[in-house]
Steps between C-alpha positions, in 0.01 A plus 500: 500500500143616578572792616785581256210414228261775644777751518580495116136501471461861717804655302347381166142631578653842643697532205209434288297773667768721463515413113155583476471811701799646358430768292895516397554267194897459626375441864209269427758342290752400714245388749374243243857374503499441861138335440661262224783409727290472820244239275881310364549468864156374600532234198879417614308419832241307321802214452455660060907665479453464137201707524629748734835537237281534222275840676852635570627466158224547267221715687785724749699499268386499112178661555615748725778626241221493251304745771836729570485528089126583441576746754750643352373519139165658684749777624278833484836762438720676696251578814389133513908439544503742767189372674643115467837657618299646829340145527807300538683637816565285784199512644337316244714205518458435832194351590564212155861493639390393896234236342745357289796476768244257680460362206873430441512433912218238453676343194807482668370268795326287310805419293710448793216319725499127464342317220149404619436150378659541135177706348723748358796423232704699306433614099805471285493721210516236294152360666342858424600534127382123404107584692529866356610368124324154520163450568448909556692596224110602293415710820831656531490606116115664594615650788804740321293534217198639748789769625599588186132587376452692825865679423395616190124588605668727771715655193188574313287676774778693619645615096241755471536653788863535435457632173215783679789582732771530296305685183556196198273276327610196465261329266 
């Protein structure tokens, strides 16, 4: 399990790196999905499946469709669809593809390997919406509000450029 552990941990940092150096918004973004599911992974490994379920559904999944819309509201016109257009042909997919099919390869053996001793157990939904609505329920509440004020923020900084584009004033 060692070995599997420092695996995850050389696809997550390369995927980080990636995310960073990227000077793609789309690319770097899909790289910081393979990150997030690489770190799910790592915490899966940890003998924490709750954790691990959580990074999957809230940070690769919520915040990353908050991301794909920011981007999209951001959109600078016709040539920026063009340019994003460009961006997204197969070669772009492949490097986040191969990292996660190991991913997806290393998942796959550790749910079919043995059980090692019990440390891991299975999450019921049930389980997840009583710790999520119970004693996290305050946190939960700050986090969506947090998104929303960051939504709207984005909608402010990008209106007047909009407006400069398109030739209104929108006061």
């Amino acid at each position: 399990m060692t070995g599997l552990f420092y695996f995850t941990m050389l696809i997550a940092l390369l995927a980080a790196l990636q995310v960073v150096r990227g000077l793609n918004a789309v690319h770097a973004l899909l790289h910081l999905i393979v990150t997030l599911l690489a770190l799910s992974l790592l915490f899966f490994l940890l003998g924490a499946p709750f954790a691990a379920a959580l990074q999957v559904i809230v940070y690769a999944g919520a915040i990353m469709v908050l991301m794909v819309f920011v981007i999209m509201m951001l959109n600078q016109g016709d040539a920026a669809v063009e340019q994003e257009r460009a961006w997204l042909d197969v070669a772009s997919w492949r490097v986040p593809g191969l990292l996660c099919g190991l991913l997806l390869l290393e998942l796959g053996y550790l749910l079919l390997a043995p059980a090692d001793g019990g440390r891991v157990r299975a999450v019921d939904a049930a389980a997840v919406g009583r710790t999520l609505f119970g004693p996290y329920l305050l946190l939960v509440e700050l986090a969506s509000m947090l998104l929303l004020a960051a939504l709207v923020g984005a909608w402010h900084l990008v209106r007047p450029l909009k407006n400069r584009r398109e030739g209104t004033s929108d006061d």
